[in-house]
C-alpha positions as MATLAB code, in Angstrom:
seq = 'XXXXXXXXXXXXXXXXXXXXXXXXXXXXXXXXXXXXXXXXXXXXXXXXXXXXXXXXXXXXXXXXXXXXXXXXXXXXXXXXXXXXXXXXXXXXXXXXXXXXXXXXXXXXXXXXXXXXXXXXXXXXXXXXXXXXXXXXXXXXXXXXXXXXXXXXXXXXXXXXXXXXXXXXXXXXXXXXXXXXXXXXXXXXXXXXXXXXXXXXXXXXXXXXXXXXXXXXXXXXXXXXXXXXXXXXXXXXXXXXXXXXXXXXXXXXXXXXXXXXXXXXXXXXXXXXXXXXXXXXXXXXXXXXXXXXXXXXXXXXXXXXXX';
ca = [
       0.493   11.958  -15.827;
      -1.997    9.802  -18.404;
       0.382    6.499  -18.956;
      -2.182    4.163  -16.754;
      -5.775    4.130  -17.793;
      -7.514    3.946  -14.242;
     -10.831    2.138  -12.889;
     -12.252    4.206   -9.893;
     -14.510    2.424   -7.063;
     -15.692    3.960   -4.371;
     -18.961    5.668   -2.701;
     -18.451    7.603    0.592;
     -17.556   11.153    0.833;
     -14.099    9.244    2.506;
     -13.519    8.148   -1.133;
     -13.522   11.414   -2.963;
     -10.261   13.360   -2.246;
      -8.806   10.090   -3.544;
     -10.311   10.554   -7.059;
      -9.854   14.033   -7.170;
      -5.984   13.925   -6.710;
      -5.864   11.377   -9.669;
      -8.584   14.052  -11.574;
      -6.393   17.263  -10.565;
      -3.325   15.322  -11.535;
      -4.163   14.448  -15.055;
      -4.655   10.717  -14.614;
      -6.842    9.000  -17.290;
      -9.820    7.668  -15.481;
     -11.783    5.751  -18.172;
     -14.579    5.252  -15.667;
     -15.931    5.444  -12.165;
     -17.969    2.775  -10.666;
     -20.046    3.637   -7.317;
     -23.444    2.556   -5.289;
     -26.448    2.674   -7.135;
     -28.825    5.678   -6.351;
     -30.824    5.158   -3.095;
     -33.428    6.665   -0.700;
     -31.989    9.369    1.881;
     -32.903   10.497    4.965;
     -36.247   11.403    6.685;
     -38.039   12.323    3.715;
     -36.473    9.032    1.971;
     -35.459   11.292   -1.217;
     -33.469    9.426   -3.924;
     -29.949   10.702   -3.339;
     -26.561    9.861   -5.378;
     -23.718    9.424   -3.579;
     -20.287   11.605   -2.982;
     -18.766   10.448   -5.604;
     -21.341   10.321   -7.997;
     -21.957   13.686   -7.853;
     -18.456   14.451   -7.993;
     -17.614   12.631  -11.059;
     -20.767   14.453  -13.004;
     -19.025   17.435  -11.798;
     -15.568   16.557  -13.407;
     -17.352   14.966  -16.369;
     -16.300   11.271  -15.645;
     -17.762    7.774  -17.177;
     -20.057    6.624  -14.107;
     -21.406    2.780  -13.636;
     -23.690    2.237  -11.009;
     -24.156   -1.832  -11.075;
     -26.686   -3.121   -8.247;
     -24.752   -6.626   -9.024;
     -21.201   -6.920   -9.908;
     -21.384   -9.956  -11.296;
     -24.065   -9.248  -13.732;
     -22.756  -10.304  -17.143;
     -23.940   -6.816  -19.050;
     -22.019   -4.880  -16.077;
     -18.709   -7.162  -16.435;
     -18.927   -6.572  -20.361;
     -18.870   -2.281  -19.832;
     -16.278   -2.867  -17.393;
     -14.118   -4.881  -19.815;
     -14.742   -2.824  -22.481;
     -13.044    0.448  -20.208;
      -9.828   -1.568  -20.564;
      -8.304   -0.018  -17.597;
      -4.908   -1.334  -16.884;
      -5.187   -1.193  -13.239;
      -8.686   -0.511  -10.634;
      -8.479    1.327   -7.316;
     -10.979    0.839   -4.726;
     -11.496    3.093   -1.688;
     -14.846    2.390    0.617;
     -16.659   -0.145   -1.904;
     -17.844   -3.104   -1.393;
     -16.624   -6.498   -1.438;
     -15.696   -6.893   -5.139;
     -15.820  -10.986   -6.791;
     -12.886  -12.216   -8.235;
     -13.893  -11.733  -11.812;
     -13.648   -7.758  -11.197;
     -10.759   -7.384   -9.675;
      -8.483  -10.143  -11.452;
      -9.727   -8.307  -14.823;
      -7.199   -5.402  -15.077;
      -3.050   -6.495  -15.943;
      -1.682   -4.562  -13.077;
      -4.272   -5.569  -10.620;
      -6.620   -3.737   -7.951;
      -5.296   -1.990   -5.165;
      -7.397   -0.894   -1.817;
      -7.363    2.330    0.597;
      -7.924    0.808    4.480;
      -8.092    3.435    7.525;
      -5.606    1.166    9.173;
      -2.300   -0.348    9.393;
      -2.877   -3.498    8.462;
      -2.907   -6.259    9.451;
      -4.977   -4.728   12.878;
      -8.064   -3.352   12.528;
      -9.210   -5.165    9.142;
     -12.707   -4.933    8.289;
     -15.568   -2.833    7.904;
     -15.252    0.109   10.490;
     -11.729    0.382   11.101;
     -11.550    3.878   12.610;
     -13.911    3.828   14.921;
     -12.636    0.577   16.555;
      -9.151    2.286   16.633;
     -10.329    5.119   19.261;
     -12.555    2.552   21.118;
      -9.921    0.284   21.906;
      -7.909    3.617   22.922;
      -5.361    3.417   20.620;
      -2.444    5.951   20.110;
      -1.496    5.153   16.471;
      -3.508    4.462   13.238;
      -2.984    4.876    9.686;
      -3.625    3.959    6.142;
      -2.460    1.182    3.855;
      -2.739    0.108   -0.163;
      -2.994   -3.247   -0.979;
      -2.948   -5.179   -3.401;
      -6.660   -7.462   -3.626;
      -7.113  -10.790   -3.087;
      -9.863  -13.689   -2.287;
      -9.998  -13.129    1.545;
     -11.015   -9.539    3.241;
      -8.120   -6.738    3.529;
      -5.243   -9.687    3.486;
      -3.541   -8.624    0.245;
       0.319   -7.537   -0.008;
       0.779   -4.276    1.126;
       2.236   -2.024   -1.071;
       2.642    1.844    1.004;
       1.304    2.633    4.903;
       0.954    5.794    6.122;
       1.160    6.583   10.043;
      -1.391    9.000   11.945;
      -1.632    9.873   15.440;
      -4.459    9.747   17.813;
      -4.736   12.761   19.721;
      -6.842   12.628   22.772;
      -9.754   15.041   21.340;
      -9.934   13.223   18.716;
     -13.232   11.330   17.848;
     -14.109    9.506   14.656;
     -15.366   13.047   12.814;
     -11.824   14.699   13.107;
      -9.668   11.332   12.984;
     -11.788   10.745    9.614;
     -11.168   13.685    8.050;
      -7.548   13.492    8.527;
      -7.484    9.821    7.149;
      -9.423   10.119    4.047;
      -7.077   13.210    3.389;
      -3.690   11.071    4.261;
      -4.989    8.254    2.477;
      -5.542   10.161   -0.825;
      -1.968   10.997   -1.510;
      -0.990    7.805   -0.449;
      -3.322    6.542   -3.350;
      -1.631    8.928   -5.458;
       1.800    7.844   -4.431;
       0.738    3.876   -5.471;
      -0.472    4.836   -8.340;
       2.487    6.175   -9.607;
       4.727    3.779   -7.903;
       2.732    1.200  -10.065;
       3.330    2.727  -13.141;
       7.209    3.335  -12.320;
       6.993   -0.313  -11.453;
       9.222    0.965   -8.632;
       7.351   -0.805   -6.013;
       7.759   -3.904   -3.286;
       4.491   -5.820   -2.571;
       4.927   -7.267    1.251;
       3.023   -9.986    2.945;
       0.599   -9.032    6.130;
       2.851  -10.413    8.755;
       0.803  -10.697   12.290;
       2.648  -10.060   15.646;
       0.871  -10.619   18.683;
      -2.697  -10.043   18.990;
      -4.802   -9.432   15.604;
      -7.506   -6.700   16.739;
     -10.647   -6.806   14.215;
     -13.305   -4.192   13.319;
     -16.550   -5.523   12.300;
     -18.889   -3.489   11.030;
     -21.011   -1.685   13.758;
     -24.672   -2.273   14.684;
     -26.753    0.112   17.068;
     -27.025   -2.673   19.798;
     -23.690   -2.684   20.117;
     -23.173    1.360   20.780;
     -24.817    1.338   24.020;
     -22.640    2.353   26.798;
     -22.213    0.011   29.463;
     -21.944    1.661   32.708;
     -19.631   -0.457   34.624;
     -16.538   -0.483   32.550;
     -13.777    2.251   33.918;
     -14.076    5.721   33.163;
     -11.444    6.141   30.463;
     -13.183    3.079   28.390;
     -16.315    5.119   28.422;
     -14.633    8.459   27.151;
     -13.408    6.054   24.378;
     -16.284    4.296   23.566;
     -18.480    7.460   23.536;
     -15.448    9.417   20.999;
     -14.863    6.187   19.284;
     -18.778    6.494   18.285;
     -19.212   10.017   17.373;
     -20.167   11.672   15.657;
     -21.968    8.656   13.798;
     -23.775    6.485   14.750;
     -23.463    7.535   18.670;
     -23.201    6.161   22.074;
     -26.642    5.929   23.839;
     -27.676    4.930   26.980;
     -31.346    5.222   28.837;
     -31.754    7.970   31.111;
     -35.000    8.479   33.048;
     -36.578    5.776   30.262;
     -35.771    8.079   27.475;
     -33.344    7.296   25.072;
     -30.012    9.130   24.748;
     -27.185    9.552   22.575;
     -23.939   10.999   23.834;
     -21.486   12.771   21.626;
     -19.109   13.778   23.943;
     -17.780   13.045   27.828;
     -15.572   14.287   30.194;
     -13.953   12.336   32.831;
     -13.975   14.139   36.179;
     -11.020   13.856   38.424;
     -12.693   15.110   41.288;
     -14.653   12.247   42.905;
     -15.023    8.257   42.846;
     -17.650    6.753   41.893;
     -20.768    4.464   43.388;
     -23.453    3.025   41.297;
     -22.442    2.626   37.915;
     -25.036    3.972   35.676;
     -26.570    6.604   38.472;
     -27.471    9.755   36.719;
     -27.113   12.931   38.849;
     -27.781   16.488   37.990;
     -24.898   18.903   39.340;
     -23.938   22.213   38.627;
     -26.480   22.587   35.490;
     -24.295   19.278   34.602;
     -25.144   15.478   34.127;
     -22.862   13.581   35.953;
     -22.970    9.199   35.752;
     -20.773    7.328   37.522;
     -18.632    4.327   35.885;
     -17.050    1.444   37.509;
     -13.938    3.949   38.793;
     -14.933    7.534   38.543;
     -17.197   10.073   37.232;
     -18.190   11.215   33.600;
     -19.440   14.503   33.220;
     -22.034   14.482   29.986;
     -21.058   17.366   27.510;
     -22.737   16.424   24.184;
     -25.860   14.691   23.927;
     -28.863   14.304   22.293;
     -32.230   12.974   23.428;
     -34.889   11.455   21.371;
     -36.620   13.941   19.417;
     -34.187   16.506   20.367;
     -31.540   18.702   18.567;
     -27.944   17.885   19.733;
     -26.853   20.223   22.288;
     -24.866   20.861   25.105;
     -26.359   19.360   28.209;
     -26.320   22.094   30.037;
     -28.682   23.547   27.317;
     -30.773   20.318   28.091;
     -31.134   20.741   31.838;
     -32.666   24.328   31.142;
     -36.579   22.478   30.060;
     -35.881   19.354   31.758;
     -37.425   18.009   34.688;
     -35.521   16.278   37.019;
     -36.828   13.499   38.939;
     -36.696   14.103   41.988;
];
């Protein structure tokens, strides 16, 4: 398959099956575009991203513009000629760049759009303790993840899920589904639809640390979400004893009521907390300066208040 001549945009390591099933499948990429290189980690090492790294590994034409509207950037890009551009976790692109190919730009979104548009779609899925997500192409336009949808792919929330596993399943889901509308594009054997909104329209704005602490007083089951909508990145956290603490993972104890929201007790070699309705046992969690660990691992050089 080489009749389309393909502009690739992403950065994550979500974005990279997606180019790789266009690679493997003979498409002609005439270039990749992706975040410029940046300091990493502790040690602040320049890094590249995932799919930098895997396009020097297949070979591929890389661009890495710090502005996409820079006039030397939009003359490379014209000069690809790419009859259509496909975007999976980028950034927001101006109009120039994605008006410039004939067939268009199409988008990968962890959703099923119209809910959950934004910039952290799958983790706002399992917080609000939904049962259903997906992934949808669409076609770009002006305003944020509106565009005519071309193909949607369902996926199931199980209850162990948390963003980690969830994730992996979605960027895998969402690559052949890229696949799929590229071809369908090329067939021209496609129907564009209009995002049609029924009922309310749940958003996912991008997430902030502030805004991952858990709050105590909500019900149990909102807690278990919030904490697996949240992990493994960038994690629930909560104070406990005046030390900071992330949790990574929570089990809601059918056992007992609950008193105090926010009360820490030690059981068992367990952390228990109570919510606004019932108990939540802490399984994962990580204090500051700490490995993750179980928390029974915790409790074994902890001291306890008494």
């Amino acid at each position: 398959m080489a009749g389309l001549r393909i502009v690739f945009m992403g950065t994550p390591e979500f974005a990279v099956p997606s180019l790789k099933i266009l690679v493997d499948n003979g498409v002609d990429i005439a270039g990749v575009i992706t975040a410029p290189d940046k300091p990493q980690g502790r040690g602040k090492k320049i890094g590249e991203s995932a799919i930098k790294t895997y396009s020097k590994s297949e070979g591929l034409n890389i661009l890495q513009p710090a502005n996409l509207k820079d006039e030397s950037f939009l003359k490379k890009l014209k000069k690809l000629n790419a009859d259509l551009q496909v975007v999976v976790a980028f950034r927001m692109l101006p109009d120039v760049v994605w008006q410039m190919p004939e067939l268009g730009t199409f988008n990968l979104h962890a959703s099923l759009l119209p809910q959950y548009r934004g910039a952290a779609p799958i983790n706002w899925a399992i917080m609000n303790g939904e049962k259903e997500t997906g992934v949808t192409t669409f076609f770009l336009k002006r305003e944020i993840d509106t565009g005519n949808i071309l193909f949607q792919q369902k996926e199931k929330i199980l209850e162990e899920d948390n963003v980690g596993s969830l994730y992996g399943r979605l960027m895998d889901s969402g690559a052949k589904l890229v696949f799929k509308t590229v071809k369908a594009i090329e067939s021209g054997n496609y129907a564009e639809r209009p995002q049609k909104i029924f009922g309310e329209l749940k958003k996912a704005p991008k997430i902030f640390k502030e805004n991952c602490e858990i709050d105590w007083k909500k019900s149990a089951e909102e807690i278990r979400n919030f904490v697996r909508g949240l992990s493994p990145y960038p994690g629930a956290w909560t104070n406990m004893h005046g030390h900071h603490l992330k949790v990574f993972d929570v089990l809601v104890r059918k056992d007992a009521g609950s008193r105090d929201p926010g009360l820490f007790e030690k059981q068992d070699q367990g952390i228990i907390v109570n919510s606004a309705d019932n108990k939540l046992e802490l399984l994962e969690i990580q204090l500051e300066g700490k490995k993750r660990m179980k928390a029974s691992e915790l409790l074994r050089g902890y001291r306890w208040p008494s």
